[in-house]
N, C-alpha and C positions, 0 to 999 in steps of 0.2 A: 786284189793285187797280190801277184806273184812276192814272197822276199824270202832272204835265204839265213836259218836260223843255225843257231849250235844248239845239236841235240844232246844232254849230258847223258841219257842211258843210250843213245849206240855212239856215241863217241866223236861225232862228225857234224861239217855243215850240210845239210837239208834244205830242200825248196821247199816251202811252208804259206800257206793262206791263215793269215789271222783271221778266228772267228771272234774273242771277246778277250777283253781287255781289265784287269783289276790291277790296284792301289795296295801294296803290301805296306810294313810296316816304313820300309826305305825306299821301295823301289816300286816299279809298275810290273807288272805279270802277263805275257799275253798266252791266250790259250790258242794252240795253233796243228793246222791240222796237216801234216806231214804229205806230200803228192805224192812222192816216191815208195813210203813207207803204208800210208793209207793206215794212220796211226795219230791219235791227238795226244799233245802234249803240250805242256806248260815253261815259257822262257822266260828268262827275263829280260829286261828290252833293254840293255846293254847287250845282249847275244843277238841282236838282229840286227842284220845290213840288206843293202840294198842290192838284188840281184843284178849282176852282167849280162848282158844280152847273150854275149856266147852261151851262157849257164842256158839259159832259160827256152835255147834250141833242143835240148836234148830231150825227146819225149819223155812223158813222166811213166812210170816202171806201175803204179795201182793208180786205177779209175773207178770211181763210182758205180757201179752198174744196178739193174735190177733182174730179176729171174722171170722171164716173161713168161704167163699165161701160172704159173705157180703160184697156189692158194693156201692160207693156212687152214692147216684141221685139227679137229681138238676128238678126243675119246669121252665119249660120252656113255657110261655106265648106269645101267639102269638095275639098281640093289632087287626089286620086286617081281623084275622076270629074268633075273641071274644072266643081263647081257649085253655086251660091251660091243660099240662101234662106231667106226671114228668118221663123224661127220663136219661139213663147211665151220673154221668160224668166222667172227669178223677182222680179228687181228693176232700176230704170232704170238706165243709165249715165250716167256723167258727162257723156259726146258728147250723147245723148237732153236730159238736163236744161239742160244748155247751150243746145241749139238750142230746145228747149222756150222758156226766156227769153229768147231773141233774139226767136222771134217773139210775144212776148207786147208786147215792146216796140215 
């Protein structure tokens, strides 16, 4: 379910999907994953209300997607015959994903 949080680092209310939920020392914490912003962040559950319908017309600005038919590859260096080349792996690296949202940015 769609609700609408206050974000304290950009300053505003946000339409937001709660994903998990903790128990602070006073309060409850939800971790909540920003539609518009395509950004997760942590409220606390005094900052959340319940979305208007009007709100919840306006398409949300980031979505999910995936990069179709795109694989990760890793450089595999072989020290014994001085030769590097970047073959299939099974999943991204940390380096790949990083540089992936650098230039996404």
């Amino acid at each position: 379910q769609i609700c609408v949080v206050f974000s304290e680092e950009l300053k505003c209310w946000c339409r937001a999907v709660i994903k998990s939920i903790m128990f602070c020392t006073d309060h409850y914490q939800m971790e909540c994953f920003l539609v518009d912003y395509a950004k997760y962040v942590f409220v606390k559950s005094k900052d959340i209300r319940i979305a208007l319908e009007a709100f919840m017309q306006i398409p949300y600005r980031a979505k999910k997607c995936r990069l179709y038919c795109t694989k990760p590859v890793t450089l595999r260096i072989n020290f014994s015959e001085n030769t590097a080349k970047i073959v299939p792996a099974k999943r991204w690296d940390s380096a790949a994903t990083r540089y992936f949202k650098s230039l996404l940015q």
